[in-house]
C-alpha positions as CSV (number, residue, x, y, z in Angstrom):
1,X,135.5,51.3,373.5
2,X,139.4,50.8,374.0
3,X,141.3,48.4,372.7
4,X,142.7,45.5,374.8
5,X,146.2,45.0,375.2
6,X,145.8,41.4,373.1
7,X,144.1,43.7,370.2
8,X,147.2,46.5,370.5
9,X,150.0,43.9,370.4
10,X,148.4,42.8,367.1
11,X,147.9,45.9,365.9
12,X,151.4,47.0,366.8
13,X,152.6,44.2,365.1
14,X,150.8,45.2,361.9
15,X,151.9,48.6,362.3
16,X,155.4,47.5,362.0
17,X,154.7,44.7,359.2
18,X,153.1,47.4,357.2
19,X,156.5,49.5,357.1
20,X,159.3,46.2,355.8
21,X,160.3,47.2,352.6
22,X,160.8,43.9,350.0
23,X,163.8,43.0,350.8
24,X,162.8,42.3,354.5
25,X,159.2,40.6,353.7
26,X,157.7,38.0,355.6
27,X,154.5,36.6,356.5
28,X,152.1,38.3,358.3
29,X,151.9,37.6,361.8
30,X,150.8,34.4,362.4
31,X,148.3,35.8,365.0
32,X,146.5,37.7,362.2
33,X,145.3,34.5,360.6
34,X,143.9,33.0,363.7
35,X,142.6,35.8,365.8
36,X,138.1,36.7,365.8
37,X,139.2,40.0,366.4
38,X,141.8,40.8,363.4
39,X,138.8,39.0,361.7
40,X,135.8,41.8,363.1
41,X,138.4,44.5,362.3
42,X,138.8,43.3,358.6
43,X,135.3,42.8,357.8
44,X,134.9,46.3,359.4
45,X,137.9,48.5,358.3
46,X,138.3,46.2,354.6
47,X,135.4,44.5,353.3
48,X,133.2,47.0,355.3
49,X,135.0,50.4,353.1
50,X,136.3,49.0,350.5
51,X,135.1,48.1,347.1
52,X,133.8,44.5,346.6
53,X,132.9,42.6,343.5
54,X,129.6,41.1,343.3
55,X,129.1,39.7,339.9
56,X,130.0,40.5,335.9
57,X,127.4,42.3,333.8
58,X,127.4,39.2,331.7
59,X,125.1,37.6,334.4
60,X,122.9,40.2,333.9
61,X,122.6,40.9,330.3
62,X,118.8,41.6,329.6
63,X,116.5,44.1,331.2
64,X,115.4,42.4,334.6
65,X,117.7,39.9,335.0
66,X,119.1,39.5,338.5
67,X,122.0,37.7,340.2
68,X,121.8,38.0,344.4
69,X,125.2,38.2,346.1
70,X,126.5,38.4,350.2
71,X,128.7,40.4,351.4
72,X,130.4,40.0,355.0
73,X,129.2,42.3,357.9
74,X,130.5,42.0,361.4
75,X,126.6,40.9,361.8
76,X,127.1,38.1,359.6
77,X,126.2,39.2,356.4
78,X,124.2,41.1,354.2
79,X,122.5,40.1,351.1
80,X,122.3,42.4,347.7
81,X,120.4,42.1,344.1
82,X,122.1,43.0,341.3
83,X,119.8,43.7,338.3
84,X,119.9,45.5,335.2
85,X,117.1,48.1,335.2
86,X,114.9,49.1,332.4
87,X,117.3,51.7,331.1
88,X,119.4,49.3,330.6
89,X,121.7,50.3,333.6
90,X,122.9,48.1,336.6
91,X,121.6,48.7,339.9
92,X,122.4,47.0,343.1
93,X,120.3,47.3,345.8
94,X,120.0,45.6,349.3
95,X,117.9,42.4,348.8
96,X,115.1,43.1,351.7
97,X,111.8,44.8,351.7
98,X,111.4,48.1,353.5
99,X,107.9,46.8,354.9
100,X,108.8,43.9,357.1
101,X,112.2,42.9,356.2
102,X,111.5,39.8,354.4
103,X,114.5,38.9,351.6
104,X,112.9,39.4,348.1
105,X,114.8,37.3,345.8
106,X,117.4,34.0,345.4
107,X,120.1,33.0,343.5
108,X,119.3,34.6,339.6
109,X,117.0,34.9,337.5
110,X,114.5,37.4,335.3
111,X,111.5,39.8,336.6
112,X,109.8,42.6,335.2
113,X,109.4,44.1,338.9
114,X,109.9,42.9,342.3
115,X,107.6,41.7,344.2
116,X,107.7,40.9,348.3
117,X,107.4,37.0,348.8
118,X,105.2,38.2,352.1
119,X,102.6,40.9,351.8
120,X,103.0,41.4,348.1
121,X,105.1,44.9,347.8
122,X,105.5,45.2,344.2
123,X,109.2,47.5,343.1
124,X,110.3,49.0,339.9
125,X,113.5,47.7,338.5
126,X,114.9,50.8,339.5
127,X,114.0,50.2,343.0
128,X,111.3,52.3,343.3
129,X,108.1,51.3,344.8
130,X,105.3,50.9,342.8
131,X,102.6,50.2,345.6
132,X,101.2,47.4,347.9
133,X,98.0,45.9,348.6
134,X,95.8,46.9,351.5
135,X,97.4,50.1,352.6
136,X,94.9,52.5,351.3
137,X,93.8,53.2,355.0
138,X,97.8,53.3,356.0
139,X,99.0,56.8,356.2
140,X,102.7,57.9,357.0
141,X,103.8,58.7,360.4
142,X,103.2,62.8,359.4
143,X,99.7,61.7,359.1
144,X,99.7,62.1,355.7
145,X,98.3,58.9,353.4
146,X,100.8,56.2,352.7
147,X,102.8,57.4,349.6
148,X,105.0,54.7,347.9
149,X,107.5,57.3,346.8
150,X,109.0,57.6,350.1
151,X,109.7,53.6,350.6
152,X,112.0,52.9,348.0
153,X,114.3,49.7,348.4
154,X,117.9,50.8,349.7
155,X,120.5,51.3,346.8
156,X,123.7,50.5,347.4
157,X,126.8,52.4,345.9
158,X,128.0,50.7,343.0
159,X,130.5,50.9,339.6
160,X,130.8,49.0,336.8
161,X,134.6,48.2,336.0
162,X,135.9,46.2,332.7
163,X,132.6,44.2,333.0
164,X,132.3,43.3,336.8
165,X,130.2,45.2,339.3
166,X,131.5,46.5,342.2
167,X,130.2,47.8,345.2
168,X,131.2,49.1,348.5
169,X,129.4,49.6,352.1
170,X,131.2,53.2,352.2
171,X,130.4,56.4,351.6
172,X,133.6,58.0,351.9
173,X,135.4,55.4,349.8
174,X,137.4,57.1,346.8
175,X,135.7,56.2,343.5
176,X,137.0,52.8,342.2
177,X,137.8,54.0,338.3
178,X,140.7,56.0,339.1
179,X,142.1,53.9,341.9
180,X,142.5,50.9,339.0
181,X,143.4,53.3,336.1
182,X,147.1,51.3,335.5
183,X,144.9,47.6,336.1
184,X,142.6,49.0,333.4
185,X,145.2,50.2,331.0
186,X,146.6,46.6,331.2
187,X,143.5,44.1,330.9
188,X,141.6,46.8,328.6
189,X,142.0,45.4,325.3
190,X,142.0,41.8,326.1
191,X,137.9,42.8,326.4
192,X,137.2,40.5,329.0
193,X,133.5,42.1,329.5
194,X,132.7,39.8,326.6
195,X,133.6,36.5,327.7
196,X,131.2,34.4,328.0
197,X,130.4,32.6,330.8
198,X,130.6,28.7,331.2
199,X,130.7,27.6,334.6
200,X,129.9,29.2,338.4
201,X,130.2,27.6,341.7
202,X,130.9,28.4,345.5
203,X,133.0,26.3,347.7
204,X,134.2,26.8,351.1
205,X,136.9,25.4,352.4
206,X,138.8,25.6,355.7
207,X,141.6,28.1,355.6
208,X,141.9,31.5,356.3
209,X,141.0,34.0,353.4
210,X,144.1,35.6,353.4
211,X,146.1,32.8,353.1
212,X,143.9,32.2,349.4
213,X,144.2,35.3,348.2
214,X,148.5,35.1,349.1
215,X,148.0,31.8,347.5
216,X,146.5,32.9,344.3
217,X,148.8,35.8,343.9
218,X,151.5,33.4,344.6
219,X,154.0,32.7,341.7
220,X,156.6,31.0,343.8
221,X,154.3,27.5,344.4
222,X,153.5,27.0,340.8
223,X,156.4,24.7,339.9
224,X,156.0,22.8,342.9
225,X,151.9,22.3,343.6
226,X,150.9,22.7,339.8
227,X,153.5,20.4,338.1
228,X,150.5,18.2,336.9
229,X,148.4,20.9,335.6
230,X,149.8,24.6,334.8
231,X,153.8,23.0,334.7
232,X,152.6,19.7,332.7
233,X,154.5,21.3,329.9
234,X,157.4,22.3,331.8
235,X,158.5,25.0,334.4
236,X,157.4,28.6,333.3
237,X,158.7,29.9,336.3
238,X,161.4,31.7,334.3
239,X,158.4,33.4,332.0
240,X,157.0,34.9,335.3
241,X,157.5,38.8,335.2
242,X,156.7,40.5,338.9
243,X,155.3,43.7,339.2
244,X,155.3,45.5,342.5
245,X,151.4,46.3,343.5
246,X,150.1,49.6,344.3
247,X,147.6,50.6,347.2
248,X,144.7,49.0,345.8
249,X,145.7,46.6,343.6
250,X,148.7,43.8,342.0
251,X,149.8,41.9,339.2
252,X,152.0,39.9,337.8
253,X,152.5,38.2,334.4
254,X,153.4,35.0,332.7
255,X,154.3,35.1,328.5
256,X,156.3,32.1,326.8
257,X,157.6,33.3,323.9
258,X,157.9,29.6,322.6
259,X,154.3,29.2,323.5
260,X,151.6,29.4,320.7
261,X,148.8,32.1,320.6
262,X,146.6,31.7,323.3
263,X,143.7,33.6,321.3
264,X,142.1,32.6,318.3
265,X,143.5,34.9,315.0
266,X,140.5,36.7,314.3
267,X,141.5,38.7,318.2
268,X,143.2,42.1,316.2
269,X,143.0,43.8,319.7
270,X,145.8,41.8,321.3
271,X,149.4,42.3,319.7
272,X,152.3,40.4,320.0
273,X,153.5,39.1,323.4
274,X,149.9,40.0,324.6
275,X,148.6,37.1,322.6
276,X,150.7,34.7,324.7
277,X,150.3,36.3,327.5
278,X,148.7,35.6,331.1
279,X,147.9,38.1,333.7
280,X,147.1,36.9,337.1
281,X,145.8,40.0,338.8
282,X,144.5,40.8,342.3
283,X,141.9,44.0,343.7
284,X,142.2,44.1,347.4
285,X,140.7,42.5,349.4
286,X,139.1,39.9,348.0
287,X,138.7,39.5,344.4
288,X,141.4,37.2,341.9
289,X,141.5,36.9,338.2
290,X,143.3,35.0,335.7
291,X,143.1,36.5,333.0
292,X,143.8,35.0,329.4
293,X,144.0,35.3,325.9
294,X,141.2,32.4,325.8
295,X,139.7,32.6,328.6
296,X,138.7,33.5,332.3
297,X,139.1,32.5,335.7
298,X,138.3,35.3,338.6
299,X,137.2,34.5,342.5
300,X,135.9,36.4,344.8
301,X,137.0,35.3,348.2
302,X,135.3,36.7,351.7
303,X,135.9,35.1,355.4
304,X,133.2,33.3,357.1
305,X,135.6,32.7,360.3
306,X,139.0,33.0,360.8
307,X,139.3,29.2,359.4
308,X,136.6,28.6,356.5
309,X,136.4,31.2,353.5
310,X,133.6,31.6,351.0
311,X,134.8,31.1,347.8
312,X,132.4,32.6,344.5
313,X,133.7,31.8,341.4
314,X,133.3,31.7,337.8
315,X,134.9,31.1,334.4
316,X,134.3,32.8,330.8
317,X,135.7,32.5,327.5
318,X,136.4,34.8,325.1
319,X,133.3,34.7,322.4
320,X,136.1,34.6,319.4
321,X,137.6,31.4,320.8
322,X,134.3,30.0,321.6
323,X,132.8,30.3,318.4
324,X,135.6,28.9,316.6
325,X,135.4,25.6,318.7
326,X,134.1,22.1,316.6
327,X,133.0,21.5,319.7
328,X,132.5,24.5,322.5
329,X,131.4,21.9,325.2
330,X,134.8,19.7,324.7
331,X,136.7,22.8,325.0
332,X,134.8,24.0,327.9
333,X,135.3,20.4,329.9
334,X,138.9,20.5,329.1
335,X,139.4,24.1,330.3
336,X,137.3,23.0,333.7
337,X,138.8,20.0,333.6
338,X,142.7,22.2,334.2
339,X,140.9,24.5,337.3
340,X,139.2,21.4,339.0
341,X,142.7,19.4,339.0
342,X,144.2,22.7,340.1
343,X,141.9,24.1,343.1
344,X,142.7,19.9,343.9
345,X,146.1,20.7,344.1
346,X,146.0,23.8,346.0
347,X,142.8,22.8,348.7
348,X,145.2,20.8,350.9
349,X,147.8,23.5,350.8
350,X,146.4,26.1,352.1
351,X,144.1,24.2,354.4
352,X,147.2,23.1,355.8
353,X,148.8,26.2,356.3
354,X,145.9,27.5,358.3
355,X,146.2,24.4,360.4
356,X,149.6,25.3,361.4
357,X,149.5,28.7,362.3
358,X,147.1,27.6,365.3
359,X,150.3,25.6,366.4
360,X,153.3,27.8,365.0
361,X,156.6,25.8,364.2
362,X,158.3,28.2,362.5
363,X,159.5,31.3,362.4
364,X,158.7,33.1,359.1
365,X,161.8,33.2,356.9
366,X,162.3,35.7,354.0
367,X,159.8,36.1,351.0
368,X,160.9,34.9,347.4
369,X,161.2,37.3,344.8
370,X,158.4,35.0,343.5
371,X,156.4,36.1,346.1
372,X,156.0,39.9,345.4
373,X,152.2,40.5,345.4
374,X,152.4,38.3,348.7
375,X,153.9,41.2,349.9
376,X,151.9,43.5,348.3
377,X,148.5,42.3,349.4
378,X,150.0,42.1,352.9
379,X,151.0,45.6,353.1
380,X,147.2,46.5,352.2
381,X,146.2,44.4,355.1
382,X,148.6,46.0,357.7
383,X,148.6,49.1,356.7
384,X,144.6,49.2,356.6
385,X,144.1,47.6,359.7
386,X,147.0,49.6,361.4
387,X,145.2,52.9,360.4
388,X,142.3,52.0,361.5
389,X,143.1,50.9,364.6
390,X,145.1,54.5,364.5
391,X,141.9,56.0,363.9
392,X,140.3,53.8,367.1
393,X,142.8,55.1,369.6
């Protein structure tokens, strides 16, 4: 099927976006954050390709323990299992049995196998099918009796990186590993794998999920919309170190030299500035960490429609810190009591936002330096969409 004019003048526009160099960045095209068909070509050509985080292995840390997950589909959405198998690997596998379609599990939890909420299909952790009542008399549609072997559930590609699982809905995507060897060489020692989790939840709000993820990777808004919370202390703004982003992935950094440790002392991985040190880190598309010394914070963010956006997120702490605590549960409600007063402060913003680029009053002018991995992360998204629509034509 071609293209419509509408869906070329975006994609022309993208096309062009994708080539600005810094010094001439702007927003995306206000068209892109309010148009159902940028939004079918990004669940298809992004979130349909590329890799997506689903959960950390921390939420599955025993043999049979399970966390479900969605991902977006331009069919609405399809829903996985994560599980760690009985050899102790993770698996992740679509969350519907082969018989009659019915979903097999919700939310998390622990099972020694799977079994079919409907006619009692009973699966291995490692997906395979151990049998299912009442189909002695089935056979195959060779003729041959029904044989379990061939009705495994559906396993879905998958990789483990610095303690959060991955998957993607391609098989031609290039292994993840590689593509985030610099992001790996930079969070490695802070050993975030081991933090332990304290508090989940999933919001949706009315925006566009671009203009979250901009907003996360944001540095230029802190000083302004975070004065009560990250800036009660003062403006760090000048502490902020941008880095430019790379096809897959961006960072930047914030270290106060004035600031004490922000891990406990008996951390000997971290060194010198890396103990002060805060790394607020994107993987395109949709997954945001900040990462700490002391703890945690990492979203991962998918559209629903052009204006609301799933939002799954989580915080951990690092298991020195949280053992040292007189009380961990004070520390924790502190620590959630920073992230609730800042999503507060940042809901309205970008809700707003959205709201105007239905009804554009203005005319895009000039990114701050500040706003580097804005740039970055909206490079990804032209440049993606603009091959693929390449690819289309």
């Amino acid at each position: 099927m071609s293209p419509s004019s509408d869906d070329n003048h975006w994609r022309a526009q993208l096309a062009e976006h994708a080539k600005l160099p810094f010094s001439h960045a702007r927003m995306l095209p206000l068209e892109v954050y309010r148009s159902d068909d940028v939004l079918a070509a990004e669940v298809q050509s992004l979130f349909g390709t590329d890799w997506l985080c689903l959960a950390r292995t921390a939420d599955v840390p025993n043999v049979g323990d399970y966390v479900t997950a969605e991902v977006p589909t331009n069919e609405g959405s399809r829903s996985l299992i994560v599980l760690r198998a009985s050899d102790d690997t993770i698996k992740v596998f679509d969350n519907v049995c082969v018989h009659r379609g019915a979903q097999l599990l919700e939310g998390r939890g622990t099972e020694a196998r799977i079994t079919c909420p409907y006619h009692a299909w009973v699966y291995r952790l490692d997906g395979s099918l151990a049998g299912g009542p009442y189909m002695s008399e089935t056979c195959e549609v060779d003729g041959t009796p029904f044989n379990p072997d061939q009705h495994a559930l559906s396993a879905v590609r998958s990789e483990v990186w610095e303690g959060f699982v991955f998957i993607t809905q391609s098989s031609d995507a290039d292994p993840l590993a590689p593509r985030l060897q610099g992001l790996t060489d930079l969070v490695g020692p802070f050993k975030m794998a081991g933090y332990i989790p304290v508090y989940e939840a999933v919001d949706v709000w009315k925006t566009n999920w671009k203009l979250l993820v901009e907003n996360f990777m944001d540095a230029y808004h802190i000083f302004k919309v975070h004065k009560d919370s990250f800036g009660a202390n003062g403006d760090d703004t000048r502490f902020t170190t941008m880095y430019p982003g790379t096809e897959s992935w961006a960072h930047h950094r914030v270290m106060n030299p004035d600031d004490p440790d922000l891990c406990h002392q008996s951390n000997t991985t971290l060194q010198g500035e890396w103990r002060k040190t805060i790394v607020l880190g994107a993987v395109f598309p949709g997954f945001v960490i900040q990462l700490q010394p002391d703890w945690l914070w990492f979203l991962r963010i998918t559209p629903l429609e052009t204006d609301r956006v799933r939002i799954a997120w989580q915080v951990a702490v690092a298991p020195e810190l949280f053992a040292a605590q007189t009380s961990a549960e004070d520390y924790v409600r502190n620590v959630m009591d920073l992230i609730h007063q800042v999503n507060s402060e940042d809901h309205p913003i970008v809700e707003g936002i959205r709201r105007s680029v239905d009804r554009p009053q203005f005319a895009r002018a000039p990114l701050s330096y500040l706003e580097r991995n804005v740039y970055d992360f909206d490079r990804y998204v032209a440049a993606r969409l603009s091959a693929h629509s390449h690819n289309e034509l």
